[in-house]
C-alpha positions in Angstrom: 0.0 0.0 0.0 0.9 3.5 -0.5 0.9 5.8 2.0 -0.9 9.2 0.1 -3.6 6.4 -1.5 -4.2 5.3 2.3 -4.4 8.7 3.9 -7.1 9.8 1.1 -8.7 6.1 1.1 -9.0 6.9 5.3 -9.9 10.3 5.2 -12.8 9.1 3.1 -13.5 6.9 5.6 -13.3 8.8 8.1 -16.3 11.0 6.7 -18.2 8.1 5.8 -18.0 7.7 9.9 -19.2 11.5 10.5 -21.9 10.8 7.9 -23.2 7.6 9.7 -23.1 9.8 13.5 -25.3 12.2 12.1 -28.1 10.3 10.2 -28.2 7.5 12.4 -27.1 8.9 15.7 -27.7 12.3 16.4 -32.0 11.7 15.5 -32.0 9.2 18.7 -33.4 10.0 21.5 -30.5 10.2 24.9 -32.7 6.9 26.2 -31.9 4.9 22.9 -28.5 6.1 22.8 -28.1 4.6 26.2 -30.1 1.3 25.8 -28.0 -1.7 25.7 -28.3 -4.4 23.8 -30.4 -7.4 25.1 -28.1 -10.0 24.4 -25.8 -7.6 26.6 -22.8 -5.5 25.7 -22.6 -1.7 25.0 -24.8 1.3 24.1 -24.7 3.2 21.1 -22.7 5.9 23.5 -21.1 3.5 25.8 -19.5 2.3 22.1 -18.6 6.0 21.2 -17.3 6.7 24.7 -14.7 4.0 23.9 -13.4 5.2 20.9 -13.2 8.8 22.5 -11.1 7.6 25.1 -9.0 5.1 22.9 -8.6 7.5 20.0 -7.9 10.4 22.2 -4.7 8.8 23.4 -3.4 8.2 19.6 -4.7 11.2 18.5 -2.6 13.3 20.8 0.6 11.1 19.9 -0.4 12.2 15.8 -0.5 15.7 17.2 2.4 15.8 18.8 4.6 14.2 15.2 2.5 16.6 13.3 3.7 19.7 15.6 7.4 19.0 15.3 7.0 19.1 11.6 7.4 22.6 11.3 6.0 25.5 9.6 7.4 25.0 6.2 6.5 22.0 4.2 6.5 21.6 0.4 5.1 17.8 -1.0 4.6 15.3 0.9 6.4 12.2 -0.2 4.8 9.0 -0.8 5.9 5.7 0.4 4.8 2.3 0.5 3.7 0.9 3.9 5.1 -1.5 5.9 4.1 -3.1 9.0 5.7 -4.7 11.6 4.7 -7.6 13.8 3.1 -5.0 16.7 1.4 -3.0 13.8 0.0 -6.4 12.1 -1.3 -7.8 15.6 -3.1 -4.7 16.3 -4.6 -3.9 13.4 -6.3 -7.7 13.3 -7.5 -7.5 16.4 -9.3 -4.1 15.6 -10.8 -5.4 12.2 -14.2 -5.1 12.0 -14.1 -8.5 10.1 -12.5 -9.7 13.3 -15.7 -11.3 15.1 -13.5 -12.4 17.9 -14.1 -10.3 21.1 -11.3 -8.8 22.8 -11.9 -7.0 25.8 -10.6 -3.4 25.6 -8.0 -2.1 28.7 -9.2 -0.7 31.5 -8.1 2.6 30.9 -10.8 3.0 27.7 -13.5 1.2 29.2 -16.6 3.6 29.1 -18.6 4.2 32.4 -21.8 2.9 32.0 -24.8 4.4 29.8 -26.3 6.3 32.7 -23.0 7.7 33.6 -22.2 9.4 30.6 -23.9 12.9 29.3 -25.0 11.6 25.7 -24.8 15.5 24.1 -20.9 15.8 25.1 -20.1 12.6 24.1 -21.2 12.7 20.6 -19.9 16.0 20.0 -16.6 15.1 21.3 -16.5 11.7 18.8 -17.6 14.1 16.0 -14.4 16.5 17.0 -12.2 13.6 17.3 -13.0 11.8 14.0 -13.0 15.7 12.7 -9.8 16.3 13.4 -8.3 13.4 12.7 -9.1 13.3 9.4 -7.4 17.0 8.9 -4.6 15.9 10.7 -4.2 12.9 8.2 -3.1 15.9 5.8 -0.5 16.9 7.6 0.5 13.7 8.7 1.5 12.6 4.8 4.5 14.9 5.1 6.0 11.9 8.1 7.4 8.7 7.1 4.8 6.6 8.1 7.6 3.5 8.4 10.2 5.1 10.6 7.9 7.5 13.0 6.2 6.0 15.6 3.7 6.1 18.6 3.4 4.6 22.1 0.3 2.2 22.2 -2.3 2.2 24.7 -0.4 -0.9 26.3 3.0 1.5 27.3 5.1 3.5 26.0 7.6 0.5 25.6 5.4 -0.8 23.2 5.7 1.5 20.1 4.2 0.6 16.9 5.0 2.1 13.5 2.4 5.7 12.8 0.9 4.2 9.5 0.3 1.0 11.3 -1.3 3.2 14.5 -3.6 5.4 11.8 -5.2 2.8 9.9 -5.6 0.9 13.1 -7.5 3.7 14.4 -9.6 3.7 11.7 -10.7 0.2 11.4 -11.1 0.9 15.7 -14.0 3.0 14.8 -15.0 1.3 12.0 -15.6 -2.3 14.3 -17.3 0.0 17.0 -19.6 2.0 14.4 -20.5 -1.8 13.0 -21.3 -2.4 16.3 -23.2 1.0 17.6 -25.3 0.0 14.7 -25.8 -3.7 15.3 -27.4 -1.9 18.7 -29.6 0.5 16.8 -31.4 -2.1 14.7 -32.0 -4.1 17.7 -34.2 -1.0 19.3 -37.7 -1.0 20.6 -39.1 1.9 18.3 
């Protein structure tokens, strides 16, 4: 894979994402935002209160590579993409085509439905998944093989920032399958 065909194939996405949040979401009520499913699991915003919380972590770490880039940049250079072993493992366990459950760390577990202020919560994911995407133009201008990110697990376990961007966007993309999954399963 290239990394400028990526960052555009993402970026699209990524607004396919903000799309699906405001027709499917936002016209819920705050009660079916917070009903769970009845085989069990998570809300609708117990599932975007995870991302928030996961994606805030890597997003910060983008923001940080994307500061020390400097003012002046001219064209970003492509690349193709390589993943390590760290980079591989986590993006298969994020897949969305990955049915396996994996239990996510305790440090981006939501609180549960009642506990968490719906309005806030969707307007954060929207900000999140909003800047991400513009910081995806930016981020072309780093080599995507050689920079990279502490993961959730520590910061001795790095993995490679093209590895940690597409893994953030297949994150959202299993979690949006799933907010979904909860939707169609609503008492109207």
């Amino acid at each position: 894979m290239q990394k400028l065909t990526t960052a555009t194939d993402l970026q699209a996405r990524l607004t396919h994402v903000l799309d699906t949040v405001e027709r499917e979401f936002r016209p819920l009520t705050d009660a079916q935002l917070r009903t769970k499913p009845a085989n069990g699991g998570w809300s609708i915003i117990e599932c975007l209160q995870h991302l928030n919380l996961a994606e805030r972590f890597y997003i910060r770490q983008l923001q940080h590579k994307v500061d020390q880039l400097g003012l002046v940049q001219h064209m970003p250079t492509d690349q193709t993409l390589e993943s390590d072993w760290i980079g591989r493992l986590m993006i298969k366990v994020v897949d969305p085509k990955n049915t396996r459950k994996v239990p996510a760390p305790g440090v981006i577990k939501p609180r549960t439905a009642a506990d968490l202020d719906v309005g806030p919560v969707l307007n954060q994911f929207v900000e999140l998944q909003t800047l991400l995407n513009s910081l995806l133009d930016k981020a072309t201008y780093l080599d995507w093989n050689r920079e990279k990110v502490p993961t959730l697990l520590g910061n001795w376990l790095k993995m490679r920032l093209g590895d940690a961007i597409q893994m953030l966007v297949l994150h959202t993309e299993r979690h949006m399958a799933q907010a979904l999954r909860v939707k169609e399963g609503l008492p109207y």
